[in-house]
N, C-alpha and C positions, 0 to 999 in steps of 0.2 A: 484960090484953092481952099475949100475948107476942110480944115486941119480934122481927121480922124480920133474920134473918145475912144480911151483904152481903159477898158475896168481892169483890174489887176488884183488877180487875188493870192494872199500869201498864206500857206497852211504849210500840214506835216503828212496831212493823213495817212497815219501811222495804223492800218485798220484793214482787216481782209478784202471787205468790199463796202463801198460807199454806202453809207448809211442814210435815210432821208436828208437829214439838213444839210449834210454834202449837196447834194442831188440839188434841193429847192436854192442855196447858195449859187452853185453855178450857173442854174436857169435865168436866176433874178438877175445878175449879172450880164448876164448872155442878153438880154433883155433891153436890157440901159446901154449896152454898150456897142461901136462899131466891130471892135476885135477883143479879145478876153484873152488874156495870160496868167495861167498860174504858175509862182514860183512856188517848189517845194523846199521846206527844209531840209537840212539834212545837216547828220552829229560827226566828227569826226570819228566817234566810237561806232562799229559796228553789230549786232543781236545782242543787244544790252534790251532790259526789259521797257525800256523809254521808247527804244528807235529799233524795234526788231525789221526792219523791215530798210532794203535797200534801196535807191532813187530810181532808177531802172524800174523794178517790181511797181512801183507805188504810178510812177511815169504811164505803163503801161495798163494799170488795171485804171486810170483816169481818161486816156485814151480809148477805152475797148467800150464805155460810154460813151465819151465824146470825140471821138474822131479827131476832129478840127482843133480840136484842144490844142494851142502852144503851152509846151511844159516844161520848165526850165528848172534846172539847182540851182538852191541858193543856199551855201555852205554857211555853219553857224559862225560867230563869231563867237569872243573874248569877249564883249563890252556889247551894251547896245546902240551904244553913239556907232561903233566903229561896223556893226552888221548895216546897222541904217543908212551911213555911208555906201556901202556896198551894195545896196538892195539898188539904191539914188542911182548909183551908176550903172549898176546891169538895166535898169529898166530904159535907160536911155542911150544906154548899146541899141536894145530894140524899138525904141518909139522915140527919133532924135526931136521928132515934133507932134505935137500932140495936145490934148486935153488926159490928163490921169487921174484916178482917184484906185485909194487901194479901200480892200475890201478885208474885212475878217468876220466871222461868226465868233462864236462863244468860245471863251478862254484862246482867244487869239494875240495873234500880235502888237496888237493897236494900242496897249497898253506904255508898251517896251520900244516903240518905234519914235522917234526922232527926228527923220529925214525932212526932206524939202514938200513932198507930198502931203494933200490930206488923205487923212486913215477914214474909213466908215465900217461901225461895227453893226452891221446888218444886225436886224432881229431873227429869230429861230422861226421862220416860217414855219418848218417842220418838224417837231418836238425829235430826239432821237438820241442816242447814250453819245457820253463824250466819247474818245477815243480811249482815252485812259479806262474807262470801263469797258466798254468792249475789250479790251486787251485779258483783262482782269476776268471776265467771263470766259473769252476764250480758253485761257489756261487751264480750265477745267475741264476742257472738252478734251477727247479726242476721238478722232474721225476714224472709222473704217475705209480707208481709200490710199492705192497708189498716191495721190497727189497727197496729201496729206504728211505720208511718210515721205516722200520728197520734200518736201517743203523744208521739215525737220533738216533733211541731212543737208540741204543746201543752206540754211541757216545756220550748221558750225561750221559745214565747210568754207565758207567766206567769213568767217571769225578768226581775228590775229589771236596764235597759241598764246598763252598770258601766263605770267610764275605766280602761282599761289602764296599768297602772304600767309607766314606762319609765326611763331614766337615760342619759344620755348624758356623755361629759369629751371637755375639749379637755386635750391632755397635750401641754405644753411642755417643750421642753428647755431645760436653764436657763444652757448653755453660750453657746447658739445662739440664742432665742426662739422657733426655729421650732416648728411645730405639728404633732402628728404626723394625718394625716386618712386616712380609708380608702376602699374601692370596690370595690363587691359586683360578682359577676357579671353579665356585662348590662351596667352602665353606663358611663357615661362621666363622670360628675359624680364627686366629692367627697364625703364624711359624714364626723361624727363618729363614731369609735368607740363604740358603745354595744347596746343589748338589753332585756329586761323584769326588770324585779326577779323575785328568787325567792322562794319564800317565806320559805325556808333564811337570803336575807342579814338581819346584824343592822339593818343601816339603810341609807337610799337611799346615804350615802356608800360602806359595802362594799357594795354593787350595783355603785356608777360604777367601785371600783377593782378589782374582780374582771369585769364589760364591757371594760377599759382592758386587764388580762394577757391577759384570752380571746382579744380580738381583735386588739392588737399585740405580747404578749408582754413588756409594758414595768408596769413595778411604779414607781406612782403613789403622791408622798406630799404634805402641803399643800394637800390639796382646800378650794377656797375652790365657794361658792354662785353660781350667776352667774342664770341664771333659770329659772321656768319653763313650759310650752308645751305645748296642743293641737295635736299634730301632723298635719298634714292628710297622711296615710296612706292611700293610694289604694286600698288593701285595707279602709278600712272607712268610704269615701267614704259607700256608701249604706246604713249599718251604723246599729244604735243605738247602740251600742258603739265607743268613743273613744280614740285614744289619748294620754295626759298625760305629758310627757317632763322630769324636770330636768336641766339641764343644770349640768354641775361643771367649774372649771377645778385644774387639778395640773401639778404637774413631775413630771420623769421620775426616778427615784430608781436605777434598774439596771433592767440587761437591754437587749435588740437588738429595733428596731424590725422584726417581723417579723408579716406578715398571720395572724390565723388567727379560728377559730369560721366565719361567713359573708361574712369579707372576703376578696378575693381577689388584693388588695392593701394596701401601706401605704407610706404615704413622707411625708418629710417637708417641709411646706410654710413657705416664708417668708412671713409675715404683710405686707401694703402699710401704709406710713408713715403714721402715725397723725395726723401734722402735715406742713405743709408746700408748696410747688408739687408740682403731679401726684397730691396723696394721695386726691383727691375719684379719678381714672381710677382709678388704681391699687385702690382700694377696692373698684369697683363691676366690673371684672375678675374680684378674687378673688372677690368676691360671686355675679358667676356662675359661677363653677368648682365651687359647690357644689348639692348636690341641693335642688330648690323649698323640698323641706317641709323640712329646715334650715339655710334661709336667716334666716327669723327669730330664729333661736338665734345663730349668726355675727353677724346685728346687734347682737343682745344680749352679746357675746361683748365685741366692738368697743366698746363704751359699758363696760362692767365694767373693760375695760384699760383704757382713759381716765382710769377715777376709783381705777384699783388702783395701791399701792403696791410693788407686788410688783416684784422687779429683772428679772421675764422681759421686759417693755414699760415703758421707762424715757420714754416721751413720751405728753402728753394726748392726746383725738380731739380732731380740728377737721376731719373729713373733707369737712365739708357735704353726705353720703351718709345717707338714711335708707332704710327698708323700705315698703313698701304691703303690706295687709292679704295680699298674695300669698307678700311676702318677697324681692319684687325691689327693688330700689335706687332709689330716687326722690328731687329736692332739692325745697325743703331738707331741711336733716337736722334730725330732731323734738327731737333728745337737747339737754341741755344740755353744756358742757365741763367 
């Protein structure tokens, strides 16, 4: 019996519709070989700007060309040893005997592959954009058409909700203890200085102290943990998508308190008497001078300096000032001293 040649090609085609050297790829293939299998890849994350597009979607617009087309997942791995593994075994799920050779084009797999197989990196018969540009062009379009605006809503709708990384600092000055706090256009309240992480910072600390230069221009050192919080953010009230903020306390290390990024102000505020007659009024004052959704952080704020040794707030709480689930001010106060 002579054993049947499987070409086997592995891609992502991450791309609305095949572009020529898809096309001339699978032909040349199709060509050489008795049966043709393409594995697609596929990310564990879903409409990420890499992998917008789902195995299904990608499955069927490869099909709606070729027909005959066998088309299989093949889910990313961790490591490349350990995907190479698993590519080895799927392919021999489908072809326990055989002649194989796997196939890639440009910026392909064949680099990163391992396995028992040989790789062959076809030449670009058909000159045509990589996927990543096409992607990159696309994004600049958009289309007048039903499908189109489907397409969109079906791509967040099969997106897992995600909590928004945020960061926020309180920056004291260590001369004064005052607090430096800001105030975006529009308001009338109070905030912390702060923003979303990027993906760029190395950890949520450089987030809070590159938030802290952006916004007040002051270079923060001694970042201590204070807590952290689901911020009820009116922009994604009715959202699945959440936002989670921690909050950092620091001193001011240099530089002049001066507003910038999206504040429109900055100045600096003296904290109310953490002990004492008057400190319960006084507390719940400041408390409302701040905006609803970080009111909860400033309580938390207030309890961290109670139990902090730091020389910015040299007295316990004893405010008898707590928070309700809103972040207003209600007695007694929950914390201990």
């Amino acid at each position: 019996m002579v054993k049947p040649s499987y070409g086997i090609i592995v891609g992502r085609f991450q791309v609305h519709e095949l572009h020529p050297g898809h096309l001339s790829l699978i032909r040349a293939v199709q060509d050489l070989h008795d049966r043709v299998v393409v594995f697609i890849g596929t990310s564990p994350t879903l409409a990420t700007k890499r992998n917008p597009l789902d195995f299904i979607t990608r499955k069927r617009m490869l099909q709606r060309t070729f027909p005959d087309l066998t088309v299989i997942q093949m889910p990313d791995r961790a490591s490349n040893e350990a995907w190479s593994q698993a590519l080895d075994r799927r392919i021999r799920e489908i072809a326990p005997f055989g002649h194989i050779t796997l196939y890639g084009a440009r910026d392909s797999f064949v680099p990163s592959y391992t396995g028992a197989f040989t790789p062959v990196e076809l030449p670009i018969l058909v000159e045509g954009q990589s996927g990543e540009e096409t992607r990159a062009n696309l994004s600049n379009r958009i289309l007048e058409s039903s499908d189109f605006r489907a397409g969109v809503i079906y791509s967040t709708q099969n997106r897992w909700p995600i909590s928004i990384q945020c960061v926020d600092i309180a920056i004291f000055d260590e001369a004064t203890g005052k607090l430096a706090l800001g105030r975006k256009s529009g308001e009338k309240l109070w905030r912390f200085p702060g923003g979303h992480v990027d993906p760029t910072d190395s950890d949520l600390e450089a987030a809070a102290r590159r938030e802290g230069r952006e916004e007040t221009g002051l270079e923060t050192h001694s970042l201590e943990y204070v807590t952290s919080h689901r911020v009820d953010d009116w922009r994604y009230r009715k959202e699945a998508d959440k936002i989670m903020t921690t909050l950092f306390k620091g001193v001011n290390g240099s530089g002049v308190l001066k507003a910038g990024d999206d504040l429109e102000e900055a100045a600096w505020h003296t904290m109310p008497p953490l002990d004492g007659p008057g400190s319960a009024g006084a507390t719940v004052q400041f408390i409302q001078q701040i905006v609803p959704e970080h009111r909860p952080l400033i309580g938390a704020l207030i309890l961290h300096l109670g139990k902090s040794p730091s020389p910015v707030v040299r007295t316990p709480v004893d405010s008898g000032v707590g928070l309700n689930h809103k972040g207003d001010p209600v007695w007694p106060f929950s914390g201990q001293r």
